[in-house]
C-alpha positions in Angstrom: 269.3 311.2 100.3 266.1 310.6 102.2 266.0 308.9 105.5 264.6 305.7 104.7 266.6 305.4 101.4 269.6 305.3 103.1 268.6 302.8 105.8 267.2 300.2 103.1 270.6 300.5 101.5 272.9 300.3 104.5 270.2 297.1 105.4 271.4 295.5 102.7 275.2 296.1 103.0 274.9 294.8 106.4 273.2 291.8 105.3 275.4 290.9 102.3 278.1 291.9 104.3 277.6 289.2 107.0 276.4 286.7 105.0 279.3 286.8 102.4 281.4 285.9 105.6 280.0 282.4 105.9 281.1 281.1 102.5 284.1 283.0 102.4 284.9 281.2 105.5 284.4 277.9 104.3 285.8 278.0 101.0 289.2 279.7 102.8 289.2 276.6 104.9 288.6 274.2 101.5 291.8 275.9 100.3 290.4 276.3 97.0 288.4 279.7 95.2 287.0 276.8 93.1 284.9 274.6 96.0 281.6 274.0 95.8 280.3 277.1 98.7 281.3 279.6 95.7 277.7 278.6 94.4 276.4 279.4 97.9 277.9 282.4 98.0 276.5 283.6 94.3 273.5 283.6 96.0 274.2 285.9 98.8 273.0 288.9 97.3 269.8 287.2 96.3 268.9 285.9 100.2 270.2 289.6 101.2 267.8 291.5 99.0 265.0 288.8 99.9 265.5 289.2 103.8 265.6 293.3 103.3 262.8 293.2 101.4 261.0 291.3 104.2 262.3 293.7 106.7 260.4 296.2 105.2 257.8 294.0 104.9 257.1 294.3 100.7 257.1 291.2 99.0 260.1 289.9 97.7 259.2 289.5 94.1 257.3 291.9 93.0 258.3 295.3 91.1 261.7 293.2 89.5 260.2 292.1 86.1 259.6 287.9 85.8 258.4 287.7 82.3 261.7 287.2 80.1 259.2 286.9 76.4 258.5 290.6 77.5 261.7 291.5 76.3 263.3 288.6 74.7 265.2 290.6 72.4 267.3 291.9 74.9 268.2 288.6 76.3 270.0 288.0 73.1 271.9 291.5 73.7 273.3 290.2 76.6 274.1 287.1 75.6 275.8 288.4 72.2 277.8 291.3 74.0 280.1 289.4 75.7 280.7 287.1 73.0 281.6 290.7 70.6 284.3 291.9 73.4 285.2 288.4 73.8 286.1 288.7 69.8 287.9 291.8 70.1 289.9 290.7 73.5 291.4 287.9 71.7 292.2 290.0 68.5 294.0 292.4 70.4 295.8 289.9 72.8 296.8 288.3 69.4 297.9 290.8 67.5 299.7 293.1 70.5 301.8 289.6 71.3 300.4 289.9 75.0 299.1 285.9 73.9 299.7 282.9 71.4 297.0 281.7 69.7 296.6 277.4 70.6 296.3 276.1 66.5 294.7 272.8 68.1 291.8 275.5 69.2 289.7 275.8 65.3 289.9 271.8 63.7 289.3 272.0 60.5 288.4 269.3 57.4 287.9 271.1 54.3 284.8 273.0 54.3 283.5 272.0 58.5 285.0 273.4 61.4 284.6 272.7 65.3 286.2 274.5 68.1 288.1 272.1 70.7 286.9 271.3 74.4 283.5 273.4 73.4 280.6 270.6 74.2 277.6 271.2 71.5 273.8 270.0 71.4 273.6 269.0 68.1 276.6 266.7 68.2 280.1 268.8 68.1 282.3 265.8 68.2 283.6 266.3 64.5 283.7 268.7 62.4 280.5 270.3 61.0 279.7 272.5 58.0 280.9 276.4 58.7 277.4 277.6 58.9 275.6 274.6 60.8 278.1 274.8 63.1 277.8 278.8 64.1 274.1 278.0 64.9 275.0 274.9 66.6 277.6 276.8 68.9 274.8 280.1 69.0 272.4 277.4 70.0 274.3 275.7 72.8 276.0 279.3 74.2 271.9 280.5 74.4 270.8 276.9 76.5 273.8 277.5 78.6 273.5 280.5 79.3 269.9 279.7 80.5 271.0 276.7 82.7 273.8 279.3 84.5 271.5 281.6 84.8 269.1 280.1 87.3 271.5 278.3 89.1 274.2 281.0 89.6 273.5 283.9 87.8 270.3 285.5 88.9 271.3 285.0 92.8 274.0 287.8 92.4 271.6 289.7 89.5 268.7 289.3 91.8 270.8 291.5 95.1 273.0 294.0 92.7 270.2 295.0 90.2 266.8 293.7 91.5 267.1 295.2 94.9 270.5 297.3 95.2 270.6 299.4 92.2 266.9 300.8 92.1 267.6 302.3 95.6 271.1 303.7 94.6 270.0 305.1 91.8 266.9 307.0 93.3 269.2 308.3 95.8 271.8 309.4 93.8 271.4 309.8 90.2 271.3 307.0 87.2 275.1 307.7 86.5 276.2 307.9 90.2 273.8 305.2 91.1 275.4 302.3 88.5 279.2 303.3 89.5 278.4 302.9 93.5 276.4 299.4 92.7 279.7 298.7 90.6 282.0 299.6 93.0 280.5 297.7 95.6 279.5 294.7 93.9 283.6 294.9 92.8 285.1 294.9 96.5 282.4 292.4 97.1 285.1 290.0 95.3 287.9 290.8 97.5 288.3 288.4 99.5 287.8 285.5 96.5 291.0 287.6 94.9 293.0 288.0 97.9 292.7 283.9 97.9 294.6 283.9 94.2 290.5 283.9 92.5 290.6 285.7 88.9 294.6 287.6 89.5 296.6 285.0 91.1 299.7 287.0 90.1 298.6 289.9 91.4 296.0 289.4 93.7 295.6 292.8 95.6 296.2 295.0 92.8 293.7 293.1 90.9 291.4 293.1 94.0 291.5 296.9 94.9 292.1 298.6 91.6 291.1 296.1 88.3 288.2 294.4 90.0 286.7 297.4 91.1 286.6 298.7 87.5 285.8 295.7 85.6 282.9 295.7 87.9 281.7 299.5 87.3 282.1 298.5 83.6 279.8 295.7 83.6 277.8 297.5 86.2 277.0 300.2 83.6 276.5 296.9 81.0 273.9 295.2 83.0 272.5 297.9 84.4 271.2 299.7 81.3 269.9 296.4 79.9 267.8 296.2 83.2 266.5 299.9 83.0 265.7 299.2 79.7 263.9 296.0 79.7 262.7 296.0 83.7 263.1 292.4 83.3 265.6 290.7 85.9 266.0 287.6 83.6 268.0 290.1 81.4 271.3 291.3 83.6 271.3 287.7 84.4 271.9 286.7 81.2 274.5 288.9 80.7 276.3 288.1 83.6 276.0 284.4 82.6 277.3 285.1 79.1 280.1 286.8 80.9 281.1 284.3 82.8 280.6 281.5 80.3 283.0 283.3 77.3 286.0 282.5 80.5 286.2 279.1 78.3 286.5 280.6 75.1 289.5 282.9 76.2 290.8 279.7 77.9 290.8 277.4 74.8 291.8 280.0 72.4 294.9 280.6 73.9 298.0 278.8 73.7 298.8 277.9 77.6 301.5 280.1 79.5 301.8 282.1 76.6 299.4 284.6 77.9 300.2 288.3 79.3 298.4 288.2 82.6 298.8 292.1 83.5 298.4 293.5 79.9 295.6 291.1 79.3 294.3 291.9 82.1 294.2 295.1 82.1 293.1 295.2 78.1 290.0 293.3 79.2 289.0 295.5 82.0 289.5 298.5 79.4 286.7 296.7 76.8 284.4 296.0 79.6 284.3 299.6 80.4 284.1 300.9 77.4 281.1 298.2 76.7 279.6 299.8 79.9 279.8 303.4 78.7 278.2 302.5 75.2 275.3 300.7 77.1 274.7 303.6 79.5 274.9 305.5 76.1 272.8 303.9 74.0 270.7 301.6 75.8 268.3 304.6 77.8 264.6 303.5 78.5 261.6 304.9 75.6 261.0 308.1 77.3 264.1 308.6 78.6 265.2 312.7 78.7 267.9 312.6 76.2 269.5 315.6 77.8 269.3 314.1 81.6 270.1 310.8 82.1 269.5 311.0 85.8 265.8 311.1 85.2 264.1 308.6 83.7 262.3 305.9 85.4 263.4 302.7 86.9 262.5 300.0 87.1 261.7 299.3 91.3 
């Protein structure tokens, strides 16, 4: 790896490093993994990235890709992924018994449907016809997803994949590059888990091991959509969709019926096999089909 590679990166893991301490700290003194500072630090990667980027004095937005009608199509990608392993994660948990489906979930009067606690633009309230209502829920995941994104969203996108993951993968390979921005972005979390965040049963084996994995999953997810669109606005949305199906899986299932370990585990297994079929299919126009470590990024 060339000199100055490695000293932007290491730049960066100091900075993120630090920073991440200040919210950490005050949401361990809050007592709760839910306070207000985890919004703060979302955006530590973002101000991380930004200050590096100073530090070597190139400005701090160019080279990420701004214009999301550049590649709207893939904003829909990301958006409708999560919603597809979401699908098959509650199939599974369903029919393997690892969870109870909640019947008050899907209300239905005759021909109209409505999902429970699952606020809608166009009304949502009652029950609507079958196919209004999928647009209507499409609809309102989409504007959502758009509102999460630029207030949470894009300040972690903006760190792993705007400034992190074009240097990691220059300096080691596509492949190589997407599982170390993974890994890191994963143990980045640990201190949120070791708190009861996301395992609460099993906080340092979901911390060290599950985390870690879900993490080089979704890194190999987002990643490919960005090397494929070279529009920032893109992972972003997929890390929003991400987050945002965490009500879905919560209403759809019947409370303290759920599996925690073999649910667990069963999702972190779709969202790395979603990873390897994005790194597998999603490669850049241009891309050498027989080397995926060398086809342009975006930078």
């Amino acid at each position: 790896m060339e000199k100055h590679l490695k000293k932007d990166i290491l730049t960066f893991l100091a900075l993120v490093t630090v920073l991440s301490a200040i919210p950490y700290i005050l949401i361990y003194v809050d007592g709760d993994t839910d306070s207000n500072w985890v919004m703060l630090l979302m955006w530590i990667p973002a101000l991380s990235g930004i200050a590096a980027r100073l530090i070597r004095k190139k400005s701090p937005f160019k080279g990420i890709g701004w214009n999301p009608l550049k590649s709207f199509k893939w904003m829909l990608v990301a958006m409708v992924i999560p919603l597809i392993v979401t699908v098959v994660y509650l199939s599974l948990l369903f029919g393997l018994g690892l969870a109870e489906f909640d019947p008050g979930y899907i209300i239905r009067d005759g021909n109209k449907v409505m999902l429970a606690r699952m606020g809608m633009i166009f009304g949502g309230g009652a029950p609507q016809n079958v196919f209004l209502y999928a647009g209507n829920f499409l609809l309102s995941f989409f504007v959502g997803n758009l509102l999460y994104v630029v207030t949470f969203a894009l300040g972690e996108e903006y760190g792993w994949r705007g400034y992190l993951q074009p240097l990691l993968t220059e300096g080691f390979g596509v492949k190589k590059g997407l599982f170390f921005v993974g890994l890191i972005w994963g143990y980045w979390h640990l201190p949120g888990i070791l708190m009861g965040h996301n395992f609460p049963d099993y906080p340092v084996f979901g911390g060290l091991i599950l985390m870690p994995l879900g993490c080089i999953g979704m890194s190999y997810a987002f990643g490919s959509v960005y090397n494929k669109s070279g529009i920032i606005w893109m992972p972003a949305m997929f890390h929003s969709a991400f987050n945002m199906v965490s009500d879905i899986h919560g209403g759809a299932i019947m409370e303290g019926t759920r599996n925690a370990l073999g649910s667990d585990i069963i999702y972190v297994c779709l969202w790395v096999l979603a990873g390897w079929l994005c790194f597998r299919f999603l490669k850049p126009a241009g891309a050498d089909k027989g080397n995926e470590e060398e086809y342009e990024l975006p930078h």
